[in-house]
C-alpha positions, 0 to 999 in steps of 0.5 A, spaced: 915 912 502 911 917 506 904 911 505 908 907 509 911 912 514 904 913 516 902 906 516 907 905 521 907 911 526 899 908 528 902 901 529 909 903 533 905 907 537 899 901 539 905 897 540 909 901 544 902 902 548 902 895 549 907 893 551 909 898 556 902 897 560 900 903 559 892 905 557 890 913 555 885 914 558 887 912 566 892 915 571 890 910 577 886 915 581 880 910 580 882 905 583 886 910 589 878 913 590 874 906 589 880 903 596 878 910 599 870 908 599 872 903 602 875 906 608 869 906 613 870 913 619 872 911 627 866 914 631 867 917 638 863 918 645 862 915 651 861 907 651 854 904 650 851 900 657 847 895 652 851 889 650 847 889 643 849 896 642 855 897 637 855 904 636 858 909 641 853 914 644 853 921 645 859 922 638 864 926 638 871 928 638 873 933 643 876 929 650 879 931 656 886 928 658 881 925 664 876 923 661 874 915 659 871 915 651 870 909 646 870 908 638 867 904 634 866 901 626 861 898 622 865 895 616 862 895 610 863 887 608 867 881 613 874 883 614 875 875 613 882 876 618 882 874 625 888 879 626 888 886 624 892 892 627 890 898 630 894 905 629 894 911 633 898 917 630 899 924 633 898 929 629 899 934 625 907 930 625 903 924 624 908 921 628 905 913 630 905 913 638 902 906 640 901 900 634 897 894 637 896 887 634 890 884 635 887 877 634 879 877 634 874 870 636 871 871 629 874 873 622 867 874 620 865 879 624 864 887 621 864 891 628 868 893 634 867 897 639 872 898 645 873 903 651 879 906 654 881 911 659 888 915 661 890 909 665 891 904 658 899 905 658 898 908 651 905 911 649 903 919 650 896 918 648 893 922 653 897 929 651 893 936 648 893 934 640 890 932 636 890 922 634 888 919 628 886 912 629 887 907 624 884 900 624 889 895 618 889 888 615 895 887 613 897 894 609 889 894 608 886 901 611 879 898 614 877 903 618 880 911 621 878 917 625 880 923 628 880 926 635 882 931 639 885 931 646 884 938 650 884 940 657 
């Protein structure tokens, strides 16, 4: 009896292995670092003059309320998606102020760059604190950044 006890304990727990899906060796955090890797950072600073240039100039992330900057991202592979969504969020709350819903020309295209100021409308944009700007495909995080809004 105890022979057929030991032969059964190693088969029930591979069977049981099995059918709940589980693996050992495993716990996610694989696949949770690969998504993040894929995650390309918001840069910001002033718009570029040159039309070819796709990056901003003078990069950084402490802005005046008055002051004009821009963003910009290069993406690691083609979104292939004419619509995304681009997410600003107040922090330390991490309160979602403005969500805007975009169409682009091309579904290939990798970069983006865009200028706005204090005059853009945005819900509470332009007050001292703290923005993370995300850029998402569906529920996908593609892009994301930090910046500070200071007197």
């Amino acid at each position: 009896m105890i022979k057929r006890t030991r032969l059964l304990f190693p088969l029930l727990l591979a069977i049981l292995l099995l059918a709940g899906g589980c693996s050992l060796g495993s716990d996610g955090a694989e696949e949770s670092q690969t998504d993040k890797a894929k995650v390309v950072e918001i840069k910001f600073g002033d718009y570029p003059e040159d039309d070819n240039n796709d990056e901003v100039i003078n990069a950084r992330t402490h802005f005046g309320r008055d002051e004009t900057f821009a963003m910009s991202y290069k993406l690691l592979e083609s979104p292939n998606t004419k619509k995304y969504t681009v997410r600003w969020i107040k922090l330390p709350e991490n309160r979602i102020i403005e969500e805007m819903h975009f169409t682009s020309q091309d579904p290939s295209d990798k970069t983006k760059k865009w200028e706005f100021t204090n005059h853009d409308k945005f819900n509470g944009f332009y007050t001292k604190s703290d923005y993370k700007m995300q850029v998402l495909r569906g529920e996908d995080l593609l892009a994301e950044g930090t910046f500070t809004i200071i007197d």
